[in-house]
Biotite code that builds the C-alpha atoms (Angstrom):
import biotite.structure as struc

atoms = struc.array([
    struc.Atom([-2.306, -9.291, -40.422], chain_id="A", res_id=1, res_name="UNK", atom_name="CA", element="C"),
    struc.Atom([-1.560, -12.819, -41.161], chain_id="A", res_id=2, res_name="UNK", atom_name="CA", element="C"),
    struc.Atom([-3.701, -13.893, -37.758], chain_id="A", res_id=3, res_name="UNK", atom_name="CA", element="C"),
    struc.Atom([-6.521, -11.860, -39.226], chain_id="A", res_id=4, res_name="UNK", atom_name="CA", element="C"),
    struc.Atom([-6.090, -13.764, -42.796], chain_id="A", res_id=5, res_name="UNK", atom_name="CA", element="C"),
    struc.Atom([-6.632, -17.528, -40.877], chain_id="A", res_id=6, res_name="UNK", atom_name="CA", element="C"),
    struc.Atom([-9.297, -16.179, -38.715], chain_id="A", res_id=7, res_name="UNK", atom_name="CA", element="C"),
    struc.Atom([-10.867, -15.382, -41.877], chain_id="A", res_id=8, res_name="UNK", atom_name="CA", element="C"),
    struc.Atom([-10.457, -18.521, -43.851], chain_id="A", res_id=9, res_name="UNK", atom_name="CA", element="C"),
    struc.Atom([-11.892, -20.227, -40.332], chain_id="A", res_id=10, res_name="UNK", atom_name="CA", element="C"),
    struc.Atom([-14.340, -18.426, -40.329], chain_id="A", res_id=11, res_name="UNK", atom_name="CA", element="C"),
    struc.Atom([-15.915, -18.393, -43.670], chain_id="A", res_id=12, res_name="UNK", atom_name="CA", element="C"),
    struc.Atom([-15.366, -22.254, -43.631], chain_id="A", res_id=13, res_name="UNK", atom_name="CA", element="C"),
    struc.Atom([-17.844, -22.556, -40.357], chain_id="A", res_id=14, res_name="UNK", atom_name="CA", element="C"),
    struc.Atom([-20.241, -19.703, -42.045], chain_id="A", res_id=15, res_name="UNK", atom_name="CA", element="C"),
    struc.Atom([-19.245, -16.936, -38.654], chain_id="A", res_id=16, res_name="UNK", atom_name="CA", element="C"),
    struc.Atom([-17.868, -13.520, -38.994], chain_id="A", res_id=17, res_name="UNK", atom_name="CA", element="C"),
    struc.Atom([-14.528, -13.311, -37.362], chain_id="A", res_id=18, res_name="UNK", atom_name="CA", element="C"),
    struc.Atom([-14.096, -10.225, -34.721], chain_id="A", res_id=19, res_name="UNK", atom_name="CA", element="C"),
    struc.Atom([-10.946, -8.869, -34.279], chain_id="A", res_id=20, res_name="UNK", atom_name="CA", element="C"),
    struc.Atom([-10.285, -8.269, -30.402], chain_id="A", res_id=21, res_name="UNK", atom_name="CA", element="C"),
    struc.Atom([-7.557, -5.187, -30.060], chain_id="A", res_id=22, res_name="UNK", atom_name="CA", element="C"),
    struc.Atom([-6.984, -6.242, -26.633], chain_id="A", res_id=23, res_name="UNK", atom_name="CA", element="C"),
    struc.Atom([-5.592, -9.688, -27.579], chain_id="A", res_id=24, res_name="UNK", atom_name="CA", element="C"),
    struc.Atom([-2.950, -8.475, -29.963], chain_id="A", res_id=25, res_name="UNK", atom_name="CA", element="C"),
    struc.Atom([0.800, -8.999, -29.070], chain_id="A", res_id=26, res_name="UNK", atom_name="CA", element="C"),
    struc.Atom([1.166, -8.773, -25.337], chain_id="A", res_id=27, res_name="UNK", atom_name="CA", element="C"),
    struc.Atom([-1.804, -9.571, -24.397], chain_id="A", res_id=28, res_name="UNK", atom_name="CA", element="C"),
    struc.Atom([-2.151, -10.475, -20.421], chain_id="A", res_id=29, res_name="UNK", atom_name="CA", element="C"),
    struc.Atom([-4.622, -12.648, -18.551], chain_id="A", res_id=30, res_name="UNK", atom_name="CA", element="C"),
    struc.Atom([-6.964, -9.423, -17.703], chain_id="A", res_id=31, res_name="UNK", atom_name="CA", element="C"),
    struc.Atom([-7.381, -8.851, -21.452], chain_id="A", res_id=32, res_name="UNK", atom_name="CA", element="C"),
    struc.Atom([-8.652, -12.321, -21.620], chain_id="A", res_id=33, res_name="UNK", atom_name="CA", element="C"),
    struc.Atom([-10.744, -12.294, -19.035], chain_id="A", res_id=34, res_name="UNK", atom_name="CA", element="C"),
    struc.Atom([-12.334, -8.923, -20.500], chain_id="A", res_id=35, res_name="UNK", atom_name="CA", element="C"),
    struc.Atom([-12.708, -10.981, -23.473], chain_id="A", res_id=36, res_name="UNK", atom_name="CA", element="C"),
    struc.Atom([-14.211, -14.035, -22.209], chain_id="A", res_id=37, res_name="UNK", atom_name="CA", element="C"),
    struc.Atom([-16.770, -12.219, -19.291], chain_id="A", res_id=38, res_name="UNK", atom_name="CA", element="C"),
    struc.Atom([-18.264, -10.433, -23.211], chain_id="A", res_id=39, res_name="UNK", atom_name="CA", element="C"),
    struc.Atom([-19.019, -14.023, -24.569], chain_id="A", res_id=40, res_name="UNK", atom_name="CA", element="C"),
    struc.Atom([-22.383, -15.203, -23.986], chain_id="A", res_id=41, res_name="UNK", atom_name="CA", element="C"),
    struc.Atom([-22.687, -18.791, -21.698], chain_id="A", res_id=42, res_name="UNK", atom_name="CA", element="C"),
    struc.Atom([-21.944, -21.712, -23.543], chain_id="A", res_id=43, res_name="UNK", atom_name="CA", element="C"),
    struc.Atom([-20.331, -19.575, -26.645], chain_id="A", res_id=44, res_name="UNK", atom_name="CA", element="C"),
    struc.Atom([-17.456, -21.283, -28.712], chain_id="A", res_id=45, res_name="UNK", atom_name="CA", element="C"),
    struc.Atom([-14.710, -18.721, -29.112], chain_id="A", res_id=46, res_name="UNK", atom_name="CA", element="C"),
    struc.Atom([-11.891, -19.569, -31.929], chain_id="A", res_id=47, res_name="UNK", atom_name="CA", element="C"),
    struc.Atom([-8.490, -17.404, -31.017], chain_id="A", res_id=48, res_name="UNK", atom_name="CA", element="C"),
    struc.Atom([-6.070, -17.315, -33.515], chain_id="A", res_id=49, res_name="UNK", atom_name="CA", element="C"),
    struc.Atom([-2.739, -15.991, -32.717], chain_id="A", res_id=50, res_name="UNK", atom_name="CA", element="C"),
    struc.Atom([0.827, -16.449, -32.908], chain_id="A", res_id=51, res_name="UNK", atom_name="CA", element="C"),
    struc.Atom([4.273, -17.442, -30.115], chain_id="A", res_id=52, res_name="UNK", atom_name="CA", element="C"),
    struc.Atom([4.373, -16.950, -27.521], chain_id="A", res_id=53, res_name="UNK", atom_name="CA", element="C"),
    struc.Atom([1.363, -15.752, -26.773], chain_id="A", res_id=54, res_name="UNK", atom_name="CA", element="C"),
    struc.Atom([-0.820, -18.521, -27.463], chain_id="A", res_id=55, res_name="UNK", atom_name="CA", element="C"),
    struc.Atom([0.980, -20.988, -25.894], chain_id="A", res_id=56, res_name="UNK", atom_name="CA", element="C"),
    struc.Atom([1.095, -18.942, -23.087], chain_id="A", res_id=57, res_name="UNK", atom_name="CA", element="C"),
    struc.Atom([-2.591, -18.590, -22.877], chain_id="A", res_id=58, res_name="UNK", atom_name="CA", element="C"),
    struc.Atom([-2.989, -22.536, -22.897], chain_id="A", res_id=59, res_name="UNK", atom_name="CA", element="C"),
    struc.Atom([-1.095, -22.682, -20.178], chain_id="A", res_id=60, res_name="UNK", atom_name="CA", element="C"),
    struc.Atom([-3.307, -20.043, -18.096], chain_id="A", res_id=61, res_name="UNK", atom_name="CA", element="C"),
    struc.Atom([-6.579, -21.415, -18.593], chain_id="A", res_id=62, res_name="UNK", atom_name="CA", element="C"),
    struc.Atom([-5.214, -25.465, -18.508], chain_id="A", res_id=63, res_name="UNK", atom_name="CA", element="C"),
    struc.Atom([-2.129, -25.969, -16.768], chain_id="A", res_id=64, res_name="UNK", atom_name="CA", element="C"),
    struc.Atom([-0.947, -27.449, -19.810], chain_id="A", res_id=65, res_name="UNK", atom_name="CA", element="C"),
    struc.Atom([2.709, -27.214, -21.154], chain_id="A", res_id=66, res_name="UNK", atom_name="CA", element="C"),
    struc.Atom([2.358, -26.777, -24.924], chain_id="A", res_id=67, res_name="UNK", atom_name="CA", element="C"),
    struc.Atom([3.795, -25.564, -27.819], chain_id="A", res_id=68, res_name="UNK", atom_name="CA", element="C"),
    struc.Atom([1.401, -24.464, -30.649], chain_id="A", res_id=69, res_name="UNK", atom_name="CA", element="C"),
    struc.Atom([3.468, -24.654, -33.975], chain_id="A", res_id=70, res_name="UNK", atom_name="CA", element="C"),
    struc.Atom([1.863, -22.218, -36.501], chain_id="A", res_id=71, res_name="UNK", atom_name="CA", element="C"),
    struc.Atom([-1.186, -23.574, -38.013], chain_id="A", res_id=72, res_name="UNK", atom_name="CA", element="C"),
    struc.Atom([-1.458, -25.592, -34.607], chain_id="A", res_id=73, res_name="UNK", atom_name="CA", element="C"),
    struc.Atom([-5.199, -25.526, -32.700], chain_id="A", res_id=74, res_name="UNK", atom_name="CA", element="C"),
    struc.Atom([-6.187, -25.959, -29.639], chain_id="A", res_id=75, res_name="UNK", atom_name="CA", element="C"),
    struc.Atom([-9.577, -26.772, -28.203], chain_id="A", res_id=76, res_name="UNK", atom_name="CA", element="C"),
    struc.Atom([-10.099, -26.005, -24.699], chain_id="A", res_id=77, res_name="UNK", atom_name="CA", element="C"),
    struc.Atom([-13.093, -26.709, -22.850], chain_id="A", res_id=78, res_name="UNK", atom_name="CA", element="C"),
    struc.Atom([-14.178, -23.566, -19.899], chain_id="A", res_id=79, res_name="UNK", atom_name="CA", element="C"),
    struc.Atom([-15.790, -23.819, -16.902], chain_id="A", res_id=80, res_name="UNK", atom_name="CA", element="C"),
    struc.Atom([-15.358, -19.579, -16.038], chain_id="A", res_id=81, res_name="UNK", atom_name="CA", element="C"),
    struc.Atom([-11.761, -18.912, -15.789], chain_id="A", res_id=82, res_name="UNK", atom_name="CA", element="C"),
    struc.Atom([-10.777, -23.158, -15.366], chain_id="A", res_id=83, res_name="UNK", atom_name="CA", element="C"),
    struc.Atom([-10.319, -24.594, -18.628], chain_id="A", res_id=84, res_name="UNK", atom_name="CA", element="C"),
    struc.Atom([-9.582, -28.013, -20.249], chain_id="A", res_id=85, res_name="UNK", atom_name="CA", element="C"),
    struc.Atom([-7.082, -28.905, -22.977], chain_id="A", res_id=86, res_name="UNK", atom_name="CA", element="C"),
    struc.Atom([-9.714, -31.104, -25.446], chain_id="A", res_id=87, res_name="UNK", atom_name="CA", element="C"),
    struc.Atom([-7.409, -31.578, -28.126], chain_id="A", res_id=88, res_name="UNK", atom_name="CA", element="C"),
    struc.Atom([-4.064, -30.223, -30.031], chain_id="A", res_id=89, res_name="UNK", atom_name="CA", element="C"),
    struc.Atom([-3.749, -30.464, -32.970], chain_id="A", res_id=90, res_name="UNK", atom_name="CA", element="C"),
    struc.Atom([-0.266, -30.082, -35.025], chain_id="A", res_id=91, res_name="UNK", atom_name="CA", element="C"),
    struc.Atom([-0.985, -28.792, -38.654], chain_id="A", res_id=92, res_name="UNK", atom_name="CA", element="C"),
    struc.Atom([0.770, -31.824, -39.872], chain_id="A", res_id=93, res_name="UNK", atom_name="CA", element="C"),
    struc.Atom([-2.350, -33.910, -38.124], chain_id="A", res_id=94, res_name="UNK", atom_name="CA", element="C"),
    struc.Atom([-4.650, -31.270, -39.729], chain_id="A", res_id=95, res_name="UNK", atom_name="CA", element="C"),
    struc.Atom([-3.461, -31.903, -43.278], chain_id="A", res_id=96, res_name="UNK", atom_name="CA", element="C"),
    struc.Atom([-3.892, -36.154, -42.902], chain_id="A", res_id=97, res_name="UNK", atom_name="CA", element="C"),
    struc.Atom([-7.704, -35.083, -41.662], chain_id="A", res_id=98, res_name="UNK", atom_name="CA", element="C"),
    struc.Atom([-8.161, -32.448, -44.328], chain_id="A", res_id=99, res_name="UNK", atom_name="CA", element="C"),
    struc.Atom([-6.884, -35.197, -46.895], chain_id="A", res_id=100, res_name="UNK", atom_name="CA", element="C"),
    struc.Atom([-8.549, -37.766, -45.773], chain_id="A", res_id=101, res_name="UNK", atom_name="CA", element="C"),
    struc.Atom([-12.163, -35.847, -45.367], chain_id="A", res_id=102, res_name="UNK", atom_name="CA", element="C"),
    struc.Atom([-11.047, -34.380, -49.242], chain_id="A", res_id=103, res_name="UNK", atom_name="CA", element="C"),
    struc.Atom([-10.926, -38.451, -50.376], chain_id="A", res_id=104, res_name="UNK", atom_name="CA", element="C"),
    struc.Atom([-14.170, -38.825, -48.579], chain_id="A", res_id=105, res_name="UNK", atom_name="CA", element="C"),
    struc.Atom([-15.944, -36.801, -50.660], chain_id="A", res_id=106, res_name="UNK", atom_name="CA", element="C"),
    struc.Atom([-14.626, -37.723, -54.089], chain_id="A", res_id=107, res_name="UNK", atom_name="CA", element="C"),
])
């Protein structure tokens, strides 16, 4: 429920229509994903919101990366088929000094 909430305000903030995958609730495994993925078209930007462990987890199979994602966290990864590429993490501390800053911007 709450994953499905922040989809949503991501969403309507980059004008998409979140989908809800069933196969990458809780427990989710690395065939789910690749399900997932092999039903985006090329080039697509995906957004997953989730929650622990799972997300972390799934950082670490597509990058290699160690990570913790703290709730609110995001990760961009960049993929090349099943290979990805941790672009960025961001902390949701880091994400309220941008929001803040982009907020002063446009007063």
């Amino acid at each position: 429920m709450r994953a499905r909430d922040t989809a949503r305000l991501a969403c309507q903030s980059l004008n998409v229509e979140p989908e809800v995958v069933q196969a990458l609730s809780a427990g989710f495994n690395t065939e789910d994903l690749d399900e997932m993925l092999l039903a985006q078209e090329p080039g697509a930007h995906i957004l997953i919101v989730g929650h622990e462990p799972d997300l972390s987890q799934l950082v670490h199979d597509l990058t290699g990366a160690h990570v913790k994602l703290p709730k609110g966290g995001v990760a961009a990864i960049e993929l090349e088929g099943r290979e990805g590429r941790l672009v960025v993490l961001v902390r949701p501390r880091e994400l309220e000094a941008i929001s803040a800053r982009e907020a002063a911007r446009l007063l």
